[in-house]
Residue, then its C-alpha position, 0 to 999 in steps of 0.5 A: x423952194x429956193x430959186x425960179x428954176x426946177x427941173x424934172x429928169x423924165x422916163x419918157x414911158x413912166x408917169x413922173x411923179x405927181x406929188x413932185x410935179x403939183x408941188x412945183x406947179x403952185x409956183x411956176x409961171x412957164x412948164x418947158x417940155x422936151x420934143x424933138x421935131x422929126x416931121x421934117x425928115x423928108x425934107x432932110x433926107x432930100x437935101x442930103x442922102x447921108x442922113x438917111x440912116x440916123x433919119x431910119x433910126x429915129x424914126x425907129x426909136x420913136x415907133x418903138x417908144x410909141x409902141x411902149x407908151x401904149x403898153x404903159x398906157x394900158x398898165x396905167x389904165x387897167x391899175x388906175x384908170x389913168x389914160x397916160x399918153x407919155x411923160x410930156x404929154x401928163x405934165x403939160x395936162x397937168x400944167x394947163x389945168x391949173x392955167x401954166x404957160x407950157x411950151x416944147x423948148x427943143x430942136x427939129x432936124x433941119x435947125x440940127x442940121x443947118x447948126x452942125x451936119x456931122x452930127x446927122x451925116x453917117x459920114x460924120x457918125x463914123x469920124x466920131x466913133x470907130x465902132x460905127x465903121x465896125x457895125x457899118x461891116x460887120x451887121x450886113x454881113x450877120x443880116x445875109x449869114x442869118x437869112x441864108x441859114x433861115x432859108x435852108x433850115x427851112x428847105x431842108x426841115x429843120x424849122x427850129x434852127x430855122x425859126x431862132x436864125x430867122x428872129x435874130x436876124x430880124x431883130x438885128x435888122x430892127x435894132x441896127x438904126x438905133x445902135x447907130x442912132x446912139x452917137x446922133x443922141x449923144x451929140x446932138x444933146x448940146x445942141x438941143x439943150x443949149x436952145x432950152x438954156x438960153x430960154x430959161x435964161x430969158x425967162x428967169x432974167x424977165x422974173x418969170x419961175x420955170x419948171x423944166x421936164x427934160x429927159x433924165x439924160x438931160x439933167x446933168x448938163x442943163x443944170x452945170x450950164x445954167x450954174x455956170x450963167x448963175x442961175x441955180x436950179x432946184x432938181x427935184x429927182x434929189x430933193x424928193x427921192x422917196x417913192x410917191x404913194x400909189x394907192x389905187x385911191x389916190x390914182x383914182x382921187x387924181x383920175x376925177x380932178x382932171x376929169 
């Protein structure tokens, strides 16, 4: 190990690797985890209405990640008896346990908001992507086609057409935020990550070691923005490529230490 800066690049529903993260843990002081404040979305919405569709939309995407760390909870539960409540949330587990300083290093929506409003405002989503505009017009229209041609495929009998119109639809309907999501993700990145930079910058400059746990998307840009502040950080995703052991003895032997 060559420096005091680690990163892990996440899968926010697979459980990171343990022997990657334990590995790093014997010589960090701080663990910095990734968490996107949305509980101010009331407040948000009420200040200005324009955001209400990226809000929508990540309110979706995160039910839909909820929904999916439960799945992955019961897989990890029934295979290996792990009780895995999501990427963030097993590595600060495994960071206090062995007396870390774990701290959730990110932005909430208001700071976004007050730093760059373009980025939440439907107005600012479609100045950065044209496609924006197109699916703005284009998928309310797919949405009324799609539940007229439900209803009268139920009215007149012919329920499996019926039943495939009215699924697409209703898929559509849930998808929609989160396609015009994407461009808020994209752009909001910088803004987020520059809130960790400038923390892992302070803490290396006071001599600390810091393990960061960022979603994969993440890495690239936080480790080019440390590299160019001269701070080199170790990622641990290249260093150990190799797939871990996942013996049902292992995960077991793992399940009775944090018990």
């Amino acid at each position: 190990m060559c420096c005091g800066c680690f990163i892990y690049g996440s899968v926010h529903v697979k459980m990171p690797r343990r022997d990657v993260v334990e590995r790093v843990l014997g010589v960090v002081d701080y663990v910095l985890l990734e968490g996107l404040g949305v509980r101010n979305w009331r407040e948000l919405v009420r200040r200005d209405w324009r955001t209400v569709i990226v809000v929508v939309g990540l309110l979706t995407y995160f039910k839909i990640l909820r929904l999916l760390t439960k799945a992955a909870n019961l897989y990890y539960r029934l295979r290996y008896g792990i009780d895995f409540k999501g990427d963030m949330r097993y590595v600060a587990e495994l960071a206090r346990r062995v007396g870390k300083r774990v701290e959730i290093v990110d932005e909430d929506l208001l700071s976004i908001y007050e730093k760059d409003r373009e980025v939440l405002t439907i107005t600012g989503l479609v100045r950065r992507s044209r496609l924006i505009l197109i699916l703005l017009v284009l998928l309310p229209c797919f949405v009324v086609y799609g539940l007229w041609a439900a209803a009268v495929g139920f009215l007149t009998g012919h329920y499996a057409q019926a039943t495939t119109w009215l699924t697409s639809t209703l898929l559509t309907i849930a998808v929609t935020p989160i396609i015009l999501t994407a461009p808020f993700i994209n752009a909001a990145i910088t803004l987020r990550d520059t809130k960790l930079i400038n923390g892992v910058q302070e803490l290396i400059d006071q001599g600390h070691k810091v393990l960061i746990v960022r979603g994969e998307g993440h890495v690239d840009y936080i480790v080019g923005e440390l590299r160019k502040r001269g701070i080199e950080c170790e990622e641990l995703n290249k260093v150990s490529p190799h797939r871990p052991s996942t013996t049902t003895e292992r995960f077991k032997a793992f399940a009775q230490h944090i018990a």
